[in-house]
TILO-264612 format. One record per residue (C-alpha): residue number from 0; residue in three letters; x negated, y, z. Coordinates in steps of 0.05 Angstrom, whole numbers, plus 5000, padded with zeros to 4 digits. Example, Ala and Ser with C-alpha at 12.3 -4.5 7.8 and 13.67 -1.06 7.14 Angstrom:
REM residues 2
0;ALA;4754;4910;5156
1;SER;4727;4979;5143
END
This chain:
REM residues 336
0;UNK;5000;5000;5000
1;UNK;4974;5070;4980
2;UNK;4946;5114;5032
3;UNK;4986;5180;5015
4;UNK;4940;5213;5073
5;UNK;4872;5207;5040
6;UNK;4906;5224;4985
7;UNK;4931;5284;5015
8;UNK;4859;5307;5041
9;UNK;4823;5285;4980
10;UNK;4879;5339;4937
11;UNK;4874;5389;4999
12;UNK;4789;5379;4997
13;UNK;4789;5389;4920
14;UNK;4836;5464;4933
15;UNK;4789;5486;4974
16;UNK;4724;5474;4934
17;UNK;4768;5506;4877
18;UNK;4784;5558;4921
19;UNK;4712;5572;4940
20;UNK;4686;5565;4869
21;UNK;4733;5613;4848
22;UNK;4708;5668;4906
23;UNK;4644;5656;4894
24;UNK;4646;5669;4813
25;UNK;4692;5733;4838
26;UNK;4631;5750;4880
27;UNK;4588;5742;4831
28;UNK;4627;5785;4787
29;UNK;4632;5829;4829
30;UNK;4560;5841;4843
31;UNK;4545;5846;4774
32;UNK;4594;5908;4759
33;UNK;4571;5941;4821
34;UNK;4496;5929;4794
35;UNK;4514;5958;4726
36;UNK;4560;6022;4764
37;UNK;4494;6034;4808
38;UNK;4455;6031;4746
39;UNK;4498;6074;4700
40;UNK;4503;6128;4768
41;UNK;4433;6124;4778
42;UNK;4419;6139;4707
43;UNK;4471;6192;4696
44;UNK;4441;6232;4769
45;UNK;4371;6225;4719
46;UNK;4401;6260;4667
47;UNK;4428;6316;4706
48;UNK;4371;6324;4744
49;UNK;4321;6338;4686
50;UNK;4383;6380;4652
51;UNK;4382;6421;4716
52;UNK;4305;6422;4721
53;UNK;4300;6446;4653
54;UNK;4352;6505;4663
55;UNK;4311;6525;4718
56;UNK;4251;6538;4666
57;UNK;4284;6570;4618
58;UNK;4318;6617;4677
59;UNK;4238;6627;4706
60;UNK;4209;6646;4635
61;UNK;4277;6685;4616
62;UNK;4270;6729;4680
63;UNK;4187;6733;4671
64;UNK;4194;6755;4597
65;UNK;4240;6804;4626
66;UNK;4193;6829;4671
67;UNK;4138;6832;4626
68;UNK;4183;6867;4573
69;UNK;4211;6915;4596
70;UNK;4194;6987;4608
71;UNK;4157;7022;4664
72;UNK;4200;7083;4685
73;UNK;4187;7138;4715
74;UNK;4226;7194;4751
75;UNK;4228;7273;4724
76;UNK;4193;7322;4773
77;UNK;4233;7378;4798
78;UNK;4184;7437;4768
79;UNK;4225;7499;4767
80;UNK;4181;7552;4794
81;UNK;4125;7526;4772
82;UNK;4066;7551;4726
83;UNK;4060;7515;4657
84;UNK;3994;7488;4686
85;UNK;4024;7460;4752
86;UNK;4080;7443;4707
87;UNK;4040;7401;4667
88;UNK;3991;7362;4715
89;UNK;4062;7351;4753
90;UNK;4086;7301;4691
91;UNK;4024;7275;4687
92;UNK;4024;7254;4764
93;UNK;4090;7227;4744
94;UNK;4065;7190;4687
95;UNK;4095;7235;4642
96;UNK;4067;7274;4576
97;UNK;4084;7352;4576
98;UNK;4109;7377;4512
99;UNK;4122;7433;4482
100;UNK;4130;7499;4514
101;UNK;4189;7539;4487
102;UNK;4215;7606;4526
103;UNK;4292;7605;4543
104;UNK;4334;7670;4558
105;UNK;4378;7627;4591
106;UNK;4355;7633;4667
107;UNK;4375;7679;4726
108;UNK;4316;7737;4723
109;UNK;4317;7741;4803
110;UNK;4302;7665;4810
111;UNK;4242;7669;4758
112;UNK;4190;7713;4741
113;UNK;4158;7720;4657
114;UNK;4128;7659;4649
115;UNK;4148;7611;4703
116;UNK;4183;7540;4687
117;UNK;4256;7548;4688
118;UNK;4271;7477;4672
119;UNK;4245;7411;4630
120;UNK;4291;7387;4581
121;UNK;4297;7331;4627
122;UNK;4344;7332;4685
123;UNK;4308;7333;4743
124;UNK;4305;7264;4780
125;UNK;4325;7232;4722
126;UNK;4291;7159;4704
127;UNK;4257;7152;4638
128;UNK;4207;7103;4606
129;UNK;4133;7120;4633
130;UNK;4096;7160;4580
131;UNK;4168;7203;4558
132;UNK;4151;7265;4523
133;UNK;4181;7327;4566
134;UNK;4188;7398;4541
135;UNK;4174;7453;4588
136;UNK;4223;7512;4576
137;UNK;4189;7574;4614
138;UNK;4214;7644;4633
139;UNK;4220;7695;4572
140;UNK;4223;7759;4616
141;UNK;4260;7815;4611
142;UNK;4260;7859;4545
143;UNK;4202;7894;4530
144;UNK;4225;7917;4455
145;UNK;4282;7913;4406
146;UNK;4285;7916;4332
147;UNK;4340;7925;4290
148;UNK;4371;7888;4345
149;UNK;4319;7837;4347
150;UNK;4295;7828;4426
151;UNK;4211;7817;4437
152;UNK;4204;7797;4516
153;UNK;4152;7806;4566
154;UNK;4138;7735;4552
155;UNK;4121;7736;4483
156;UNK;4078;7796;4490
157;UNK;4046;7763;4550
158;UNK;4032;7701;4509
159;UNK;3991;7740;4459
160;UNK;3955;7785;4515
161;UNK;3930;7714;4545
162;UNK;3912;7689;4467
163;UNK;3871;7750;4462
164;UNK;3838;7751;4531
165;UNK;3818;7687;4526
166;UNK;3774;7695;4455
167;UNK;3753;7758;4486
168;UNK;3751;7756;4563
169;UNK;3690;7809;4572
170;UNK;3742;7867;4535
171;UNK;3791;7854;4598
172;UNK;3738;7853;4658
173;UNK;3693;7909;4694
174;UNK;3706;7987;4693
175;UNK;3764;8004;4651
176;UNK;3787;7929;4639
177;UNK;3857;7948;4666
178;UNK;3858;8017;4621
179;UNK;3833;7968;4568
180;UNK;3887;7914;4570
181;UNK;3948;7965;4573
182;UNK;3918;7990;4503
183;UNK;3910;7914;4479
184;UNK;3987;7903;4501
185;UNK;4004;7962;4461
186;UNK;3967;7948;4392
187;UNK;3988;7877;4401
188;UNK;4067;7902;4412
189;UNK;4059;7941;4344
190;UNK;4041;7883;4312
191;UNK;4106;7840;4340
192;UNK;4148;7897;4318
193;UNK;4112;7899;4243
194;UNK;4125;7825;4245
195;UNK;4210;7829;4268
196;UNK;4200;7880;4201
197;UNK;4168;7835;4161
198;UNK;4204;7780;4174
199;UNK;4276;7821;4160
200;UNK;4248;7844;4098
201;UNK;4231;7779;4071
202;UNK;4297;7750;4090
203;UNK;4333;7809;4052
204;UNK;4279;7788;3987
205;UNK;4309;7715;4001
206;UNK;4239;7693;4021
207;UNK;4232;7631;4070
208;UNK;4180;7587;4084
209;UNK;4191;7519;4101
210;UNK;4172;7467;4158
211;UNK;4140;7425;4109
212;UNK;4101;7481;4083
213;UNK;4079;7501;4157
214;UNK;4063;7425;4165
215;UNK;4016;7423;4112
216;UNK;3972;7477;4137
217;UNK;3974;7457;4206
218;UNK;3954;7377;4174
219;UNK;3895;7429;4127
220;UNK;3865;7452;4203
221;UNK;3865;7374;4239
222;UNK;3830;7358;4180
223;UNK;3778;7394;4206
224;UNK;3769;7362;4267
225;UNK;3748;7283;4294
226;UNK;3807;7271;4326
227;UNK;3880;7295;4343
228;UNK;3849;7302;4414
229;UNK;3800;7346;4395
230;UNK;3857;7383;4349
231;UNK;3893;7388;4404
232;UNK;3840;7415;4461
233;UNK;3817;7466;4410
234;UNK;3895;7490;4408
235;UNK;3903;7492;4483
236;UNK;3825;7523;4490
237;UNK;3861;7587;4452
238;UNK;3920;7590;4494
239;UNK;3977;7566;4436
240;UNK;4015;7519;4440
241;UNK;4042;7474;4379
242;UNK;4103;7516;4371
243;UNK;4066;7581;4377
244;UNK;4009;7546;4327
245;UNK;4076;7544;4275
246;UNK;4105;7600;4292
247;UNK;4035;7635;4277
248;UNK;4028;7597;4211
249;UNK;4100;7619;4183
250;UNK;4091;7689;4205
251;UNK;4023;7686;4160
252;UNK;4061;7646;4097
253;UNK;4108;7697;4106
254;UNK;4071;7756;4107
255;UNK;4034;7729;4035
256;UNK;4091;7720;4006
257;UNK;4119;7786;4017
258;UNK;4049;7812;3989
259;UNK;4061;7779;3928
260;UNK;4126;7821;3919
261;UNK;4084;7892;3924
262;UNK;4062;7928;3870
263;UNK;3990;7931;3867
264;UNK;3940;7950;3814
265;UNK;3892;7891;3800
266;UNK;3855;7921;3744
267;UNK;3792;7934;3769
268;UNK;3746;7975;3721
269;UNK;3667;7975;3721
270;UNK;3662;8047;3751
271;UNK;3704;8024;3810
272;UNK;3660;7972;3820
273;UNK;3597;8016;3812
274;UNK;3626;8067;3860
275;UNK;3635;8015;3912
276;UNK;3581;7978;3911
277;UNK;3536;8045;3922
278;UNK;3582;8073;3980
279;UNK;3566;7996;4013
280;UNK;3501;7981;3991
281;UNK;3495;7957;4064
282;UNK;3535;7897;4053
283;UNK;3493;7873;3994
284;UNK;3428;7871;4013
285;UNK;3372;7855;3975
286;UNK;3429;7839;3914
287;UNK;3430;7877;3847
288;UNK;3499;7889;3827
289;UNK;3506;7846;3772
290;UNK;3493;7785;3829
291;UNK;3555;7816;3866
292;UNK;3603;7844;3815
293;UNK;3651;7786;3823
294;UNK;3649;7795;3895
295;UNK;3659;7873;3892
296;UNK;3719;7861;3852
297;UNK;3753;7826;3909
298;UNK;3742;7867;3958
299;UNK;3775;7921;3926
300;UNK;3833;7879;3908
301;UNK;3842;7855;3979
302;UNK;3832;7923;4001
303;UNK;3887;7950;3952
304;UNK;3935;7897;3980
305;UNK;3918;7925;4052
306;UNK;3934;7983;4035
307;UNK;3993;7971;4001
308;UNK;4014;7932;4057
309;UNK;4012;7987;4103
310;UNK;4048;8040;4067
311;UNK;4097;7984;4060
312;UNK;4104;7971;4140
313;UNK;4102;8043;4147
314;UNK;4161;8051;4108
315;UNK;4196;8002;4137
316;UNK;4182;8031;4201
317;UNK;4220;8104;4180
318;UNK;4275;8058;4163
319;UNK;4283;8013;4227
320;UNK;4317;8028;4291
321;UNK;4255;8014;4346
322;UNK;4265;8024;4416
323;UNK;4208;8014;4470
324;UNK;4237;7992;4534
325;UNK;4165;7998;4572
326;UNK;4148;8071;4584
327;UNK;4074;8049;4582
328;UNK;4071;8026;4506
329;UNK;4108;8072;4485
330;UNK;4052;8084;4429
331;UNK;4072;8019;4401
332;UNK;4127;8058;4356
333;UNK;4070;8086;4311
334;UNK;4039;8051;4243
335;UNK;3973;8016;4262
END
């Protein structure tokens, strides 16, 4: 007869190891996903990690380029009150480069006196790149002339009394240098006023010279010198600025070209030569005049256009409405 019992334990036995072989392939299973999750995370945190890494860089040399790029600034010196001078090595402390010096009417006269810095064209405090070019704008004074309703100022008057003082500073020193300098200010006044003429005139003749003609004269005189340093030094050495360099130049294109408009005799004949050449035998020496005729001839020419020239002024003069606002150059009215 069958034993049902061992049957029984042999079918229960046989569950179990089925049961247990079953767990232990779920097991294994198991372990293997979780091996190939840890490995995919693990791989994955990698990546990000070098991705983050290398955003760093590129952040550090973004940031260091940026650094390295960009500008050094500097902040604009309060100067008002200032001399140029002061002005200037004041921007240069700053690491700043002084400009040009232009004179502005613009200014309250009881705050400034002719010639001191009103303003730069720079607000003051303002930040700029290091090595910003800053014009100066200086005092103009009070009125010393006006000329057909054209104003000269102390300032410009001043301007050329320093100019001429400092080609010629022995004229302005020892007895009589202050005698001296208030007859310099008043020859050198007649010759703003001829200039205000001269330049009215050769508006009304429709005359005008132009920047680039005034640029190509003032290119003519660097070529004369090493550098633009040197150019530069030598300007400065004579008192002028650049703008009063141009302003110079056009007044002297000007002046030529209203020259050109006079009427003056260029025949020269052989007896004028003759005569002049003995009345100046002094200025030839040791020359026979057939070495020097050329040369004779224009001298009188170029004294004929002087002359003409100042009849011409002189007329213009009769014609203009002057006034002298300084009791002290009053002279300055009359023809030089």
């Amino acid at each position: 007869m069958p034993n049902h019992d061992d049957d029984l334990v042999a079918h229960h036995d046989t569950s179990e190891d089925e049961t247990a072989g079953r767990a232990a392939e779920h097991s294994a299973e198991t372990d293997a996903v979780g091996k190939v999750a840890g490995a995919g995370e693990g791989k994955s945190w990698t990546v990000a990690r070098k991705a983050l890494v290398g955003l760093a860089i590129a952040i550090a040399v973004v940031l260091a380029l940026g650094f390295a790029l960009s500008p050094v600034l500097s902040m604009v010196p309060n100067v008002a009150g200032m001399s140029v001078e002061d002005a200037r090595a004041a921007l240069e402390r700053a690491d700043l480069v002084a400009g040009e010096v232009v004179r502005t009417e613009d200014y309250d006269e009881s705050e400034f006196a002719t010639g001191e810095v009103v303003r730069l064209d720079r607000r003051n405090y303002t930040i700029v790149r290091e090595g910003t070019v800053i014009g100066i704008q200086t005092a103009a004074g009070p009125p010393v002339a006006i000329v057909n309703g054209v104003t000269i100022r102390t300032g410009e008057l001043d301007e050329q009394v320093t100019q001429l003082e400092q080609a010629n500073p022995s004229a302005f020193s020892g007895e009589g240098g202050e005698e001296r300098e208030t007859q310099f200010r008043s020859l050198l006044l007649s010759g703003m006023i001829d200039q205000v003429l001269v330049e009215q005139a050769a508006e009304a003749e429709g005359i005008a010279v132009t920047d680039e003609a005034v640029e190509e004269q003032i290119d003519l005189m660097k070529s004369g010198f090493d550098s633009q340093e040197a150019f530069v030094e030598s300007i400065t050495g004579a008192g002028l600025s650049m703008d009063s360099l141009r302003k110079q130049i056009r007044d002297q294109l000007t002046t030529q070209r209203l020259l050109e408009t006079l009427d003056v005799e260029t025949s020269v004949s052989g007896k004028d030569v003759e005569t002049f050449y003995k009345s100046n035998k002094s200025l030839f020496p040791d020359k026979k005049l057939v070495e020097v005729e050329a040369q004779v001839k224009e001298i009188i020419l170029q004294q004929r256009r002087a002359d003409a020239y100042q009849e011409y002024l002189s007329q213009l003069r009769l014609q203009a409405e002057i006034e002298i606002l300084d009791p002290t150059l009053e002279g300055s009215t009359s023809p030089q």
